[in-house]
C-alpha positions as CSV (number, residue, x, y, z in Angstrom):
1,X,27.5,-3.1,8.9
2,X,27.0,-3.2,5.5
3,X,27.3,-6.6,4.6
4,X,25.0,-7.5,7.6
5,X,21.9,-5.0,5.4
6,X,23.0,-6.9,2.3
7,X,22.3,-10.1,4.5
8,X,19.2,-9.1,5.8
9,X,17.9,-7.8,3.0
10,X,18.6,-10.7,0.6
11,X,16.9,-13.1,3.2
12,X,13.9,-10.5,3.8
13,X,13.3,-10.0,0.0
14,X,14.0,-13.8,-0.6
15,X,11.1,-14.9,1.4
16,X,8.5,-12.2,0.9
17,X,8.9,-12.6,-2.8
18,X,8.4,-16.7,-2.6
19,X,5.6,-16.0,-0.4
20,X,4.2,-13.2,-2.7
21,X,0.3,-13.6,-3.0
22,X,-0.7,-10.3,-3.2
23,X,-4.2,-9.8,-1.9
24,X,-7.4,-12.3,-2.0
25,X,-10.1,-9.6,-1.7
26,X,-13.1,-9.7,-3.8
27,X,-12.7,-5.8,-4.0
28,X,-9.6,-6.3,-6.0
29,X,-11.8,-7.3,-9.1
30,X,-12.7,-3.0,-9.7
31,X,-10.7,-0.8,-11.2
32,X,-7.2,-1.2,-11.4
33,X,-7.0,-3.6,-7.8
34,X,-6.6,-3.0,-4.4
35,X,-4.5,-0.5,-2.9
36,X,-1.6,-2.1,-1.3
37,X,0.9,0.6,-0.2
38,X,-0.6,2.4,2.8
39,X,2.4,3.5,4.0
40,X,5.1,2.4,6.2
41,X,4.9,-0.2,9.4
42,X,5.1,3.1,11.4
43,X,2.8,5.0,9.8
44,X,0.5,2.4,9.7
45,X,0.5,1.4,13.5
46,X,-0.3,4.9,14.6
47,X,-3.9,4.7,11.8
48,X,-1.8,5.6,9.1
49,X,-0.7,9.0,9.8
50,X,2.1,10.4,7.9
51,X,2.6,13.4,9.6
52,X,5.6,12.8,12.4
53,X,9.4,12.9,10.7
54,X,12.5,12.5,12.1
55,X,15.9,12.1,11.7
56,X,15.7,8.0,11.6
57,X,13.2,6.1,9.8
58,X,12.2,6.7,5.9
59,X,8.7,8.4,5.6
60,X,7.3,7.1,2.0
61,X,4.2,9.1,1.9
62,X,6.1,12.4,2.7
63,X,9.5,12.9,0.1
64,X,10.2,16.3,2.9
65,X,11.3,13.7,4.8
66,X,14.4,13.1,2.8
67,X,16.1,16.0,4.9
68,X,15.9,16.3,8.7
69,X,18.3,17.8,11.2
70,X,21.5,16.2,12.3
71,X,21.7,14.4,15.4
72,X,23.5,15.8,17.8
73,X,24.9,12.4,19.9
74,X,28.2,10.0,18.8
75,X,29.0,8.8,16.5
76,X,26.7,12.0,14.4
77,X,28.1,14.3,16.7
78,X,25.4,16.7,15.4
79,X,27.3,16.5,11.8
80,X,25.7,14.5,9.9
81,X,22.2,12.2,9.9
82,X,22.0,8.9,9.1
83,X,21.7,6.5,5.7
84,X,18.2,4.9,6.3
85,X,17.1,1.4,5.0
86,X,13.8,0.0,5.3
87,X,12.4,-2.9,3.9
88,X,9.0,-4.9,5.1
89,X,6.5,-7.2,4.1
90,X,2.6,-8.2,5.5
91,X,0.5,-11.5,6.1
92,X,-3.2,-10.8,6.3
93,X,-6.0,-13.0,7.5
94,X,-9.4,-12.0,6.1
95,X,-12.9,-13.5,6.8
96,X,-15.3,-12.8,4.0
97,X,-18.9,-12.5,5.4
98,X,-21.9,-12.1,3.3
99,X,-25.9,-12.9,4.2
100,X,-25.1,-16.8,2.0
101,X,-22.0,-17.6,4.0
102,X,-18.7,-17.0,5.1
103,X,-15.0,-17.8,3.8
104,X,-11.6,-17.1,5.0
105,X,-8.5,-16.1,3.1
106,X,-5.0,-15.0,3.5
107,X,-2.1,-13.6,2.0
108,X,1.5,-12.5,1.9
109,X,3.1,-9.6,0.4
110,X,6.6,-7.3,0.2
111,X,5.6,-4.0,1.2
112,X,8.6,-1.9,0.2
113,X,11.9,-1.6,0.2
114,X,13.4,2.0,0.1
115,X,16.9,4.0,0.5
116,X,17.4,7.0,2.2
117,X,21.0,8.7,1.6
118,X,21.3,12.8,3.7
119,X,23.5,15.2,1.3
120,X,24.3,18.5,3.5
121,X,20.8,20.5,3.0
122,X,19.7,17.8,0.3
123,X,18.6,14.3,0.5
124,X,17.9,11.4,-1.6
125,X,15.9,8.2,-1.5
126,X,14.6,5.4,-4.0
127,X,12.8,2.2,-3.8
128,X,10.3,-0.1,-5.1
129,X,6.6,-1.4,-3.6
130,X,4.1,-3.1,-5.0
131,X,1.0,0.2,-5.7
132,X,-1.8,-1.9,-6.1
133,X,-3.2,-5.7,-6.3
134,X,-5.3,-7.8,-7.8
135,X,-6.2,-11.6,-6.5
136,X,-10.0,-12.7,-6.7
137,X,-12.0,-15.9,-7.1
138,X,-15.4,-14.9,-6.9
139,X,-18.9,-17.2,-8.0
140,X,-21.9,-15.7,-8.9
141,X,-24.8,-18.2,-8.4
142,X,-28.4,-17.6,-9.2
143,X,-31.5,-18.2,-6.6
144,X,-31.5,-21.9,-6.6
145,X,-28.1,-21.7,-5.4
146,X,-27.2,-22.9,-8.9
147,X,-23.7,-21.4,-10.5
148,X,-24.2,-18.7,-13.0
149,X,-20.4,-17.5,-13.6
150,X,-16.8,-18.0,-12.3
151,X,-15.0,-14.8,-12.3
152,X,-11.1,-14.7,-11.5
153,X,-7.9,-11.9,-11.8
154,X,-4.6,-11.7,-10.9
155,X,-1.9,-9.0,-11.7
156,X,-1.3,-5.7,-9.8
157,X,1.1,-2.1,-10.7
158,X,4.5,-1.9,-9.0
159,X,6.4,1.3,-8.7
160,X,9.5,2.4,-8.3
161,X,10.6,5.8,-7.2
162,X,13.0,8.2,-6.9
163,X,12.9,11.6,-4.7
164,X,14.4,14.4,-3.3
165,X,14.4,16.7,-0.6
166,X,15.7,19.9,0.5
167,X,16.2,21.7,3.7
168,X,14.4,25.6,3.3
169,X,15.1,26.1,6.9
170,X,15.7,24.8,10.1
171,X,12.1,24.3,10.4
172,X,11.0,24.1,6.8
173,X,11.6,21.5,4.1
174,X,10.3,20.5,0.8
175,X,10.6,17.6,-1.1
176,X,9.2,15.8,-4.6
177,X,9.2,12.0,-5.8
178,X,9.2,10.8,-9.1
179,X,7.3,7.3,-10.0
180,X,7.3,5.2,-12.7
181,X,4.1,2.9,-12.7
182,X,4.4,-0.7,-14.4
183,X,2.4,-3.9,-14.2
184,X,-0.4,-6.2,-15.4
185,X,-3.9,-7.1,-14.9
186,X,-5.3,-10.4,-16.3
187,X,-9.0,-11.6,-15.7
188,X,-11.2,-14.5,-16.9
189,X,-14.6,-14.8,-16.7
190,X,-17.2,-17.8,-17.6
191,X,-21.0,-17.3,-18.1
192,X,-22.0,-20.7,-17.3
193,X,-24.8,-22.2,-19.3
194,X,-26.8,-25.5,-18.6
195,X,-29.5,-28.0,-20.7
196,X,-33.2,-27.4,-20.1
197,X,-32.6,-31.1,-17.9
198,X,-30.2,-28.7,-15.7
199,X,-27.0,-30.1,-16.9
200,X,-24.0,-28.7,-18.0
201,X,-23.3,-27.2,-21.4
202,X,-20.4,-29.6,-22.9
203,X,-19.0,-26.2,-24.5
204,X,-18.8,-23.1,-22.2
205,X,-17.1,-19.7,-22.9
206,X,-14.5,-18.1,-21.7
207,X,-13.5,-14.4,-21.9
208,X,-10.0,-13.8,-21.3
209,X,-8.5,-10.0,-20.8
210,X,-5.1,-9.0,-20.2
211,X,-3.9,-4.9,-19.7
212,X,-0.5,-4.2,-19.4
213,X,-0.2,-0.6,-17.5
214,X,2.4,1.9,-17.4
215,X,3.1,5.7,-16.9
216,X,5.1,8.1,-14.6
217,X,3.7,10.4,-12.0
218,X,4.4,12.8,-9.1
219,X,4.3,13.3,-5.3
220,X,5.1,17.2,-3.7
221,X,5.9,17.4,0.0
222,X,5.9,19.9,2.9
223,X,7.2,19.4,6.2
224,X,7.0,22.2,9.2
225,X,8.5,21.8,12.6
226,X,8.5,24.4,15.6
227,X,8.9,24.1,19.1
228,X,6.0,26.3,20.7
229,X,7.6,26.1,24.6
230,X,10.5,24.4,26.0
231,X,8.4,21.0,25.9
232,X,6.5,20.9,23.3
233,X,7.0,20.5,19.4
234,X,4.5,21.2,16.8
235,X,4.6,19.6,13.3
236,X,2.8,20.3,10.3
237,X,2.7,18.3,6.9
238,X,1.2,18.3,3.5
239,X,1.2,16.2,0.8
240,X,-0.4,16.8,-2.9
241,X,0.1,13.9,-6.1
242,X,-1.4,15.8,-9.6
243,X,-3.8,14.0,-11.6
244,X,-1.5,11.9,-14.0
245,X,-2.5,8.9,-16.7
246,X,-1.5,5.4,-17.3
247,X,-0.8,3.9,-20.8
248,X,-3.0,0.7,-20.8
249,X,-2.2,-2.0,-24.1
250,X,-4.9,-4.4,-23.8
251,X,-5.8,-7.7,-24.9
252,X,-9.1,-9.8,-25.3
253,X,-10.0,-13.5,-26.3
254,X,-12.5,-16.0,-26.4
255,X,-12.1,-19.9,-25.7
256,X,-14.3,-22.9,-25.8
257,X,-14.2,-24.5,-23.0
258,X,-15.4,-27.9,-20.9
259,X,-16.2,-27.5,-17.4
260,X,-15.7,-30.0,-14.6
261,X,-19.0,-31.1,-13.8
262,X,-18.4,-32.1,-9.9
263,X,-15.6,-29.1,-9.1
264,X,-17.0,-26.5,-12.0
265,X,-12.9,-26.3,-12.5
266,X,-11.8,-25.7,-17.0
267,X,-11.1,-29.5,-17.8
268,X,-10.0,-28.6,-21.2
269,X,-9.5,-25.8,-23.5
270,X,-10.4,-26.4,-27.0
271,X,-9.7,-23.0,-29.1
272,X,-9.2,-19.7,-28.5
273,X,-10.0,-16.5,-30.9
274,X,-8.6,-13.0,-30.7
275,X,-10.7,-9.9,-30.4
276,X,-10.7,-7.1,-32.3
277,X,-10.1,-4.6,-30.0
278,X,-8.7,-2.1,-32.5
279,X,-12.0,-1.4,-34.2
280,X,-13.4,-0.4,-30.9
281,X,-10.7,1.9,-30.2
282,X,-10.1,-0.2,-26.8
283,X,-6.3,-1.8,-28.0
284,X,-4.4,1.2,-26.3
285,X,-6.0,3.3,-24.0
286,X,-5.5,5.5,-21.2
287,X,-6.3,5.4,-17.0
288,X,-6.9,8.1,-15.0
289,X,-5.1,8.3,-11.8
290,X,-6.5,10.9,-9.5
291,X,-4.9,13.5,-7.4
292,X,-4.7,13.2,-3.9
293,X,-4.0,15.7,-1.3
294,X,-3.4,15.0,2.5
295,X,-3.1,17.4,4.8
296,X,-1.9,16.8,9.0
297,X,-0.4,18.2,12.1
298,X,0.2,17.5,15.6
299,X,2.3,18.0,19.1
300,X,4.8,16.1,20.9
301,X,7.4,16.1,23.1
302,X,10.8,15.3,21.0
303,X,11.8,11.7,21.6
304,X,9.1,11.0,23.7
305,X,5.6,11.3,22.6
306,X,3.3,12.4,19.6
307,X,-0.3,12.7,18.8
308,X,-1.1,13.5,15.6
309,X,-4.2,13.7,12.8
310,X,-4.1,13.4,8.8
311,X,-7.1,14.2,6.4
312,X,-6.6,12.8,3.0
313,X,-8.4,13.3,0.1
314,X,-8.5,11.6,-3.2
315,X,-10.6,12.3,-6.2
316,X,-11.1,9.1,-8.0
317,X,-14.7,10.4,-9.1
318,X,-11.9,11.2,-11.8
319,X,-11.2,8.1,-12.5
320,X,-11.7,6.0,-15.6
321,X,-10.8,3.5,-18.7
322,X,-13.3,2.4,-21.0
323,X,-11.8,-1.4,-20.5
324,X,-12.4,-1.5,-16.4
325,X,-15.7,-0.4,-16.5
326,X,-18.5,-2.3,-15.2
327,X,-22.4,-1.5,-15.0
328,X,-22.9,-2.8,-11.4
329,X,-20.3,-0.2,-10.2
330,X,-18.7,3.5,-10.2
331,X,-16.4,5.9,-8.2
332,X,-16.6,8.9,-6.1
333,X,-14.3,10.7,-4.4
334,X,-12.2,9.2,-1.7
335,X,-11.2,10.3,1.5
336,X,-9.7,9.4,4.9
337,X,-9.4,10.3,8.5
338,X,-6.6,8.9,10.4
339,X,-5.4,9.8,14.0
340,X,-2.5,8.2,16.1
341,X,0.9,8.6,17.8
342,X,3.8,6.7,19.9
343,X,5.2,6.6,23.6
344,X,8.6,6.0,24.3
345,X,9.4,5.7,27.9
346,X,13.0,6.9,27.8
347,X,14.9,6.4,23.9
348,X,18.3,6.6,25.6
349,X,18.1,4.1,28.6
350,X,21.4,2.6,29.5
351,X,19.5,-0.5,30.9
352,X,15.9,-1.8,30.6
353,X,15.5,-2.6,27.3
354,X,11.3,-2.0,27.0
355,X,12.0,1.6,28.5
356,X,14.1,2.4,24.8
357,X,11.0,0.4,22.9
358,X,8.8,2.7,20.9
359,X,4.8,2.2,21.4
360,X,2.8,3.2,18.5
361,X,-1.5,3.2,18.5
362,X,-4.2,4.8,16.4
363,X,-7.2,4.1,14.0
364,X,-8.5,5.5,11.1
365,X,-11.8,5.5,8.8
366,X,-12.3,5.9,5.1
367,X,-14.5,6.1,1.8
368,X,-12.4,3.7,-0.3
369,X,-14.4,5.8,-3.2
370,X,-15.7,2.9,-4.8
371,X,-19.6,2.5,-5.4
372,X,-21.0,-1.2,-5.9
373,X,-25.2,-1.3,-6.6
374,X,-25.2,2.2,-5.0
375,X,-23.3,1.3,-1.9
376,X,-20.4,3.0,-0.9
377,X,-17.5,0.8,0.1
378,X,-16.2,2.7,3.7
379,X,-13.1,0.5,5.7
380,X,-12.4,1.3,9.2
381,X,-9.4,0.0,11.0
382,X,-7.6,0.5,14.4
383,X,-3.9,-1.0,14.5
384,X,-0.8,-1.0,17.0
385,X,3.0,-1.7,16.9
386,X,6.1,-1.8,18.4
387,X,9.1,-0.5,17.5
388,X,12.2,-3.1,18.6
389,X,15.7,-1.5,18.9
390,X,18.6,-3.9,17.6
391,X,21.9,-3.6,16.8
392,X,24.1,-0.4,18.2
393,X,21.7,1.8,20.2
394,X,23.5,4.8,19.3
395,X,22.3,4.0,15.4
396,X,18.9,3.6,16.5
397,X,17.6,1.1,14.3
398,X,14.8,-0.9,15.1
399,X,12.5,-3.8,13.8
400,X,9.0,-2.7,13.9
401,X,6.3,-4.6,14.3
402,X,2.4,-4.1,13.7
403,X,-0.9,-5.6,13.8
404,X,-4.3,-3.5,12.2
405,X,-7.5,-4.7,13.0
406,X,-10.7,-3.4,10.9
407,X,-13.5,-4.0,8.5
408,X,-13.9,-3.0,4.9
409,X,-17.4,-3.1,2.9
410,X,-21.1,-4.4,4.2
411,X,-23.3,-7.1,3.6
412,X,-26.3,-4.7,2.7
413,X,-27.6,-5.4,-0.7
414,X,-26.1,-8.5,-1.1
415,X,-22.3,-6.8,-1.3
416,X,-19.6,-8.9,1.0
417,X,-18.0,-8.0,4.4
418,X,-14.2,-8.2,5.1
419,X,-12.8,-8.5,8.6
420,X,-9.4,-8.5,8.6
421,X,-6.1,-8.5,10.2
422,X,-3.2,-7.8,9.3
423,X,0.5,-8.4,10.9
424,X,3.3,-6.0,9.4
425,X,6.8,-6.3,9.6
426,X,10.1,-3.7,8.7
427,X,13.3,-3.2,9.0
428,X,14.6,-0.2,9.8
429,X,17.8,0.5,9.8
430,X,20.4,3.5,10.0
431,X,24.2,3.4,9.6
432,X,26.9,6.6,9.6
433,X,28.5,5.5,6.3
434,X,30.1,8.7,5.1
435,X,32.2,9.9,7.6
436,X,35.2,12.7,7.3
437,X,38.6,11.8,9.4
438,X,39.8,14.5,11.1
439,X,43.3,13.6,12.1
440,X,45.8,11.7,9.6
């Protein structure tokens, strides 16, 4: 069993990270980038809720869910829970829509991969996945349809955690992750400038900054689970991440540059000058990263169904850096509604293979919390999945797969309209590694 993860892994990791594009939205050009960790390919199928843990698959967003209660069927035989693995990756297909025209653009990125090992009352997990993204191309052209500036960015923060949970009670637990926050965000920009004839400058200029990010931060956890009858289970969840800061060392230059006149591509690049960032107190600075809190519960029958709702909250009104600011644009406070659940018409079916299959739905709508000319930026998104048993059914493992569907921005005062889709993909997978003998 082992060796087949390392397999799978290697091959998973091996093609998400050659495919690895990150995001193309034009969104991704504020603040630090676009959010890319939204949780897992379960969570997100049923809208993104967070709420439902169990003894089998890794919750990210939730670090109670380190510790669950030991199943009771071979080869557990109600003394142990399993070693979880996940790892998953996601290609999206956006159209971009805006009242000039419309584009399309797609990507490709590893989601996470993550490690979940049960120690009696405690449990551990670790992992790495990408936090946030940036990947835009965006031209700015004036009213004669004539191009005014060529803006582009790349870069994104990673994160890799480590957490641990502990069991309070057979219906309590409690849990906290640890994160260490590193990446890079590069960005050019060129104001282009033409001849009273209309033709191209032969020297343009090009602004060129780079931030290098790090810092460490925290994620608390709650989990509650009760059965109120002899049917139905309640669950309760909460989540809460303290305001915490990023260390930013930044760079800025100029260059001269020549433009291609048909493609508007740099042809050349003929010198570059430093900034002096220190005398502006702008070569190290810190990011504020705002505190969220999420809050959910729901009802369901155990390994059957579940319907559940999350409210999250984020205040990135907090938010700031004096090198990511930008006059055309601000930030309020975020928040999120998400509702959705799963079927599964009977988990231990000896034949029919769909009847084991677990069915996931929901949607979800949120203020990303960014402003642009006034206009808050609101996504709304409705997704499904499946979740695929493979290997030995009495691991229960299982590849999941989802699809969201959903919208992100307007077209009102000349801001642009994403419609996307996304496909997700994970692993998940569960093995009985530490096991005592009992006869010699």
């Amino acid at each position: 069993m082992i060796k087949r993860l390392i397999v799978i892994c290697i091959a998973i990791i091996g093609s998400c990270a050659y495919a690895q594009t990150g995001t193309a939205s034009p969104y991704s050009f504020y603040g630090i980038g676009d959010l890319k960790f939204k949780g897992t390919v379960e969570n997100r199928s049923m809208g993104g809720i967070s709420v439902y843990l169990d003894s089998i698959h890794v919750n990210l967003r939730n670090p109670a869910s380190y510790v669950s209660k030991n199943i009771a069927a071979d080869p557990f035989d109600g003394e142990s829970r399993p070693v979880k693995f996940t790892v998953a990756g996601t290609m999206s297909d956006v159209k971009l829509k805006s009242n000039s025209g419309d584009a399309n653009t797609n990507s490709s990125t590893f989601d996470y991969l993550a490690l979940s090992v049960p120690l009696g009352r405690f449990g551990f997990g670790f992992g790495l996945l990408p936090y946030t993204s940036v990947g835009y191309k965006i031209d700015d052209a004036n009213e004669n349809n004539d191009l005014i500036g060529l803006f582009n960015g790349e870069g994104g923060i990673n994160k890799v955690f480590a957490g641990f949970g502990y069991q309070i009670s057979d219906k309590l637990s409690a849990g906290l992750d640890i994160s260490y926050n590193f990446g890079n965000i590069q960005n050019q920009a060129i104001e282009i400038k033409y001849t009273p004839e209309g033709e191209l400058v032969q020297y343009q200029t090009r602004e060129n900054n780079r931030s290098d990010l790090s810092g460490v931060n925290f994620n608390f956890g709650l989990a509650y689970k009760t059965m109120i009858n002899d049917q139905l289970e309640l669950s309760a969840t909460a989540t809460y991440a303290p305001e915490s800061t990023l260390t930013s060392d930044n760079e800025r230059s100029f260059s001269t540059v020549s433009l291609d006149g048909g493609t508007f591509q740099v042809a050349r690049v003929w010198q570059t000058q430093d900034a002096d960032l220190a005398s502006q107190n702008l070569e190290n600075t810190e990011l504020t990263l705002p505190s969220r809190l999420s809050f959910g519960a729901g009802l369901g029958k155990p390994k059957s169904w579940f319907v559940g709702a999350e409210y999250t909250l984020q205040n990135t009104g907090d938010f700031s850096n004096p090198v990511f600011r930008n006059n055309n644009s601000s930030f309020e406070d975020a928040s999120q509604i998400s509702v959705g659940g799963f079927y599964i018409p009977r988990y231990n079916a000896f034949s029919g293979y769909f009847k084991r299959v677990v069915y996931r739905a929901g949607f979800n709508f949120a203020n990303t919390g960014l402003v642009i000319n006034d206009e808050s930026i609101n996504e709304f998104g409705i997704s499904f999945g499946l979740g695929l048993p493979v290997g030995d059914r009495r691991l229960f493992s299982n590849a999941n797969v989802g699809f969201e569907i959903g919208k992100r921005g307007t077209t009102d005062k000349n801001l642009i309209q994403e419609n996307f889709i996304n496909f997700n993909l994970s692993l998940s997978l569960n093995s009985r590694w530490f096991r005592q003998k009992k006869y010699n």
